[in-house]
C-alpha positions in Angstrom: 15.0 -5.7 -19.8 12.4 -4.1 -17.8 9.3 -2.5 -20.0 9.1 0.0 -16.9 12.7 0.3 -16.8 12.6 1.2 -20.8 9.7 3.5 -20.5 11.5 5.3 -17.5 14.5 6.0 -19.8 16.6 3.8 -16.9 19.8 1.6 -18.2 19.7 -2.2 -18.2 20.4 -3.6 -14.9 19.1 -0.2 -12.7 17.5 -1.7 -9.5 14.4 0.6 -8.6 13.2 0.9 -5.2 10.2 2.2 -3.7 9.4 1.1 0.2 6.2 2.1 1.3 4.8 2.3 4.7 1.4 1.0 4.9 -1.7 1.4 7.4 -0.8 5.2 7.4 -4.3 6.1 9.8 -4.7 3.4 11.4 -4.0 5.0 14.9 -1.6 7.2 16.8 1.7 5.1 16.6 1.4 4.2 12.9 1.1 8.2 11.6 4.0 9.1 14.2 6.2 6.7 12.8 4.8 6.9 9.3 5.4 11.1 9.2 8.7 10.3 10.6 9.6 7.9 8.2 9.1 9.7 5.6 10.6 13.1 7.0 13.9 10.9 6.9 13.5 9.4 3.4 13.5 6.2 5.5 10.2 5.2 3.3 9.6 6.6 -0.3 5.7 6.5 0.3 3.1 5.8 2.4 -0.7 4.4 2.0 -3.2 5.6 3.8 -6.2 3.8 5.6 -8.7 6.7 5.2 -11.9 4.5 7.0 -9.8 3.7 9.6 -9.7 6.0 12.9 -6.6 7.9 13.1 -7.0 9.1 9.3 -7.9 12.4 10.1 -5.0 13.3 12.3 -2.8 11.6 9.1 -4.7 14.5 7.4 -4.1 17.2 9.8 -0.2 16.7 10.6 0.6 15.7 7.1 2.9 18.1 5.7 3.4 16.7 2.1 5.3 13.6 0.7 4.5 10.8 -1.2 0.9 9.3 -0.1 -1.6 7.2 -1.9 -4.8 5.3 -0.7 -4.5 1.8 0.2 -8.4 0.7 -0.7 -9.9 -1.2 2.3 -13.4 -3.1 3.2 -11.5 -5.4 5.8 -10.9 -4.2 9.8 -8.1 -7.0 10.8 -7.1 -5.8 14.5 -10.1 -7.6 16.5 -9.6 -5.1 19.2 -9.9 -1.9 17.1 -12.8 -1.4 14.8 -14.0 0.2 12.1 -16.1 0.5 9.1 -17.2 2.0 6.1 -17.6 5.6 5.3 -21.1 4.9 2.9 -24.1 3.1 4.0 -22.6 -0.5 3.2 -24.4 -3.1 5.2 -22.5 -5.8 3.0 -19.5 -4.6 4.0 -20.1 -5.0 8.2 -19.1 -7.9 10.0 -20.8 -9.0 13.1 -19.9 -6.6 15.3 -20.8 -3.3 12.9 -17.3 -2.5 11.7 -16.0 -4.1 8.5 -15.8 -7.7 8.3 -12.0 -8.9 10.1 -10.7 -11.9 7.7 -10.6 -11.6 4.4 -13.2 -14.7 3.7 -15.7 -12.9 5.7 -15.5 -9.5 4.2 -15.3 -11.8 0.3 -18.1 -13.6 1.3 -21.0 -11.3 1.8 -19.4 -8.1 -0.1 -22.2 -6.6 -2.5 -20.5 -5.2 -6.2 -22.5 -2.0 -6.1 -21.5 -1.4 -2.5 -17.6 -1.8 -2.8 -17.7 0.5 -5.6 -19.6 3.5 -3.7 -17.1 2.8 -0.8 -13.7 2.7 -2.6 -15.2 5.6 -4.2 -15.8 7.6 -1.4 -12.5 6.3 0.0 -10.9 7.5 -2.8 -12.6 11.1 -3.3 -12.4 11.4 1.1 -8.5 11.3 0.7 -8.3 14.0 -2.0 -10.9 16.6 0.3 -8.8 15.8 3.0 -5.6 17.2 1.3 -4.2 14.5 0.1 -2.6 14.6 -3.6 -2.3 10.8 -4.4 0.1 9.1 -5.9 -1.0 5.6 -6.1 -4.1 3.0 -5.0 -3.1 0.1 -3.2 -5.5 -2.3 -1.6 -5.4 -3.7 1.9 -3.9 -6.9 2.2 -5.1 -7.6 -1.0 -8.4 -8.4 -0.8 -10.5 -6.5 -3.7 -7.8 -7.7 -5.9 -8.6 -11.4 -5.1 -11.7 -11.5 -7.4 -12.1 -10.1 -11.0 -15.4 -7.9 -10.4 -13.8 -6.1 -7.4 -10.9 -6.2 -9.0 -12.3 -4.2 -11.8 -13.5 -1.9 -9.4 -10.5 -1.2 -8.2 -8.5 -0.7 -11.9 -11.8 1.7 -13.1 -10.6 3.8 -10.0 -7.4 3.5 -11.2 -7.9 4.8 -15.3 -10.6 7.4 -13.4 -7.8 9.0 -11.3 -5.2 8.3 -13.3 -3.0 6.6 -10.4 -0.3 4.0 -10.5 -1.5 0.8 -9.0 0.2 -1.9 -6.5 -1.2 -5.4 -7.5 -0.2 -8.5 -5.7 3.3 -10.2 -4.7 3.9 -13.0 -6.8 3.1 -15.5 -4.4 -0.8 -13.7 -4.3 -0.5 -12.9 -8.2 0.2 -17.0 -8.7 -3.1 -17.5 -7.2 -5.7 -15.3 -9.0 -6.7 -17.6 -11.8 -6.9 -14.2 -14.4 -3.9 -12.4 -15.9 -4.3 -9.5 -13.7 -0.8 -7.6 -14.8 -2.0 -8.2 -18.3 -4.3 -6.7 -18.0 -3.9 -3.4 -15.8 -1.1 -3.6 -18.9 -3.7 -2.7 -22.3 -5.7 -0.4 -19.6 -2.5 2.0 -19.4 -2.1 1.7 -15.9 1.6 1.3 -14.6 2.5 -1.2 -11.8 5.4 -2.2 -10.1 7.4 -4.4 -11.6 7.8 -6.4 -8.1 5.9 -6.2 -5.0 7.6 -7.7 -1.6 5.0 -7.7 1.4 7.0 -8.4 4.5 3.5 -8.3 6.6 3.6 -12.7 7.5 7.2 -11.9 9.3 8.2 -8.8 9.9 10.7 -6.9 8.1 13.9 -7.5 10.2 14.0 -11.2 10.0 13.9 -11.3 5.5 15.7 -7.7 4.7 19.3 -9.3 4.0 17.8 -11.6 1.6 15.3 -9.2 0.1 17.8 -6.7 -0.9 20.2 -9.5 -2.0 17.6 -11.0 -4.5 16.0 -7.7 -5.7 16.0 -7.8 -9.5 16.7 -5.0 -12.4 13.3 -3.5 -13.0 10.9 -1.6 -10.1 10.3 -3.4 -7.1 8.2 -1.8 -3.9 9.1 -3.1 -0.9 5.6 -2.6 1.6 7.0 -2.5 5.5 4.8 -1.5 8.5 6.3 0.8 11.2 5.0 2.1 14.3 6.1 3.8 16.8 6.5 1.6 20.6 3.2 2.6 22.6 0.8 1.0 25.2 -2.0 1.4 22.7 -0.1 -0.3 19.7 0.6 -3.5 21.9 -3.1 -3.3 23.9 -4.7 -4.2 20.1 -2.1 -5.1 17.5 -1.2 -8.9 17.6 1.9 -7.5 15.3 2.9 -5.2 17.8 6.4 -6.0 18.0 7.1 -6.7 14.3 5.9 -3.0 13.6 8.1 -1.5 15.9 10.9 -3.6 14.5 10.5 -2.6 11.3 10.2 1.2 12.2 13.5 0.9 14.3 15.1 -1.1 11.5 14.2 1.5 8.9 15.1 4.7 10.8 17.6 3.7 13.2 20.2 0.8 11.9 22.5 2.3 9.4 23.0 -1.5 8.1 19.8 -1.2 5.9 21.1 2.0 3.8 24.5 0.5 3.5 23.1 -2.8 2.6 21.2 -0.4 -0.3 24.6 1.1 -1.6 26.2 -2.5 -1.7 23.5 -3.7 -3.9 23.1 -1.0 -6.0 19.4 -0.2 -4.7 18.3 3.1 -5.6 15.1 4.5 -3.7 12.6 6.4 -5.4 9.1 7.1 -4.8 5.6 6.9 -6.8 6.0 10.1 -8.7 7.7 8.2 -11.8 5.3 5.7 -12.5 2.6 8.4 -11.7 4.2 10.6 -14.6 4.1 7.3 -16.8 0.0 6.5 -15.9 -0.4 10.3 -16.5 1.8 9.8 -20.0 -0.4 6.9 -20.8 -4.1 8.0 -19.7 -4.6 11.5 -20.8 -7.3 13.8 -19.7 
């Protein structure tokens, strides 16, 4: 059985949910589609992008829900850059905005410099209004390598936040027993993470709810609403806008969740559980 599963006081079997929208800030379409979402309980949670440029209008239209920060020193959208919100010169690719592969923004990233910045990041969100419920990274980069990775877990114990590590595939490739060890810190994780960012949601959903196990699994989509600024700089354009009309419009997803006895929830349990574990 599930250790999560126990600890939640769930029965044997129970197949936890929680499908989080990602990039939440990252411009226009993404937070109309993200508040949308989540108005509809069509996502349990989102993660917000708080360097990137649309952040503050996530901040001043969000009207509560289920939000956490998704940690970032990587701008991948060529056409739309950004950077860090501390002096970070370790953390800027050529062109002034955070590096855009993840190699490049490994490479030259200075310790002390990631930690100011998810920091900030961090303590950014919360001013703006946002009570978080968890710390993801962006496509996974600090969690690649164990001194950022311990940057992002000190966060973590600090702020007493549940914490999305990779999917198994990324997990497989570490080379350190990450779950292990966000384990003995008391932090809680998903049991399961399922990143549908390589292809879409659409084309792997049947499967993905077929093959969910007993335990907690987050599921992390990407919606956004259809505009001409979405397709002028997102290469994934069309996969986000699948995924948003997947999630919100085609009642074959929810009754795919009642056939395989899927229950959605958000963050909020396994943020009661970090709180349990880490006391003040």
């Amino acid at each position: 059985m599930s250790d999560l599963l126990r600890r939640l006081g769930r029965p044997e079997g129970t197949k936890l949910l929680i499908v989080t929208a990602d990039d939440y800030g990252l411009c226009h379409a993404v937070n109309v589609a993200v508040s949308e979402a989540l108005a509809m309980g069509a996502v349990t949670s989102a993660s917000l992008l708080m360097p990137a440029p649309w952040s503050r209008h996530a901040a001043a239209t969000y009207h509560g829900g289920d939000v956490g920060i998704e940690l970032s020193i990587l701008a991948d959208h060529p056409l739309l850059r950004y950077g860090p919100l501390t002096h970070a010169p370790s953390l800027l690719g050529g062109d002034g905005g955070f590096a855009d592969t993840v190699d490049d923004a490994l490479e030259h990233a200075d310790l002390d410099e990631v930690r100011r910045e998810c920091r900030a990041q961090v303590e950014r969100a919360v001013l703006s209004g946002f009570d978080l419920t968890h710390i993801a990274v962006h496509r996974g980069v600090l969690l690649q390598r164990p001194e950022f990775f311990d940057v992002v877990l000190e966060l973590a114990v600090e702020y007493r936040l549940p914490l999305r590590l990779l999917d198994a595939h990324g997990e497989a490739g570490l080379g350190f027993p990450a779950r292990s060890i966000v384990r003995q810190a008391g932090v809680v994780t998903p049991d399961t993470v399922i990143d549908t960012r390589a292809t879409g949601f659409r084309p792997v959903w049947p499967n993905v709810l077929a093959n969910i196990k007993p335990g907690v699994t987050e599921l992390v989509v990407h919606p956004a609403v259809d505009t001409e600024e979405l397709r002028a700089f997102a290469t994934d354009a069309e996969q986000r806008i699948t995924d948003m009309h997947l999630l919100t419009r085609d009642a074959a997803f929810r009754s795919a969740l009642r056939t395989h006895d899927v229950e959605l929830i958000g963050w909020a349990p396994l943020l009661a559980l970090t709180h349990a574990s880490l006391p003040r």
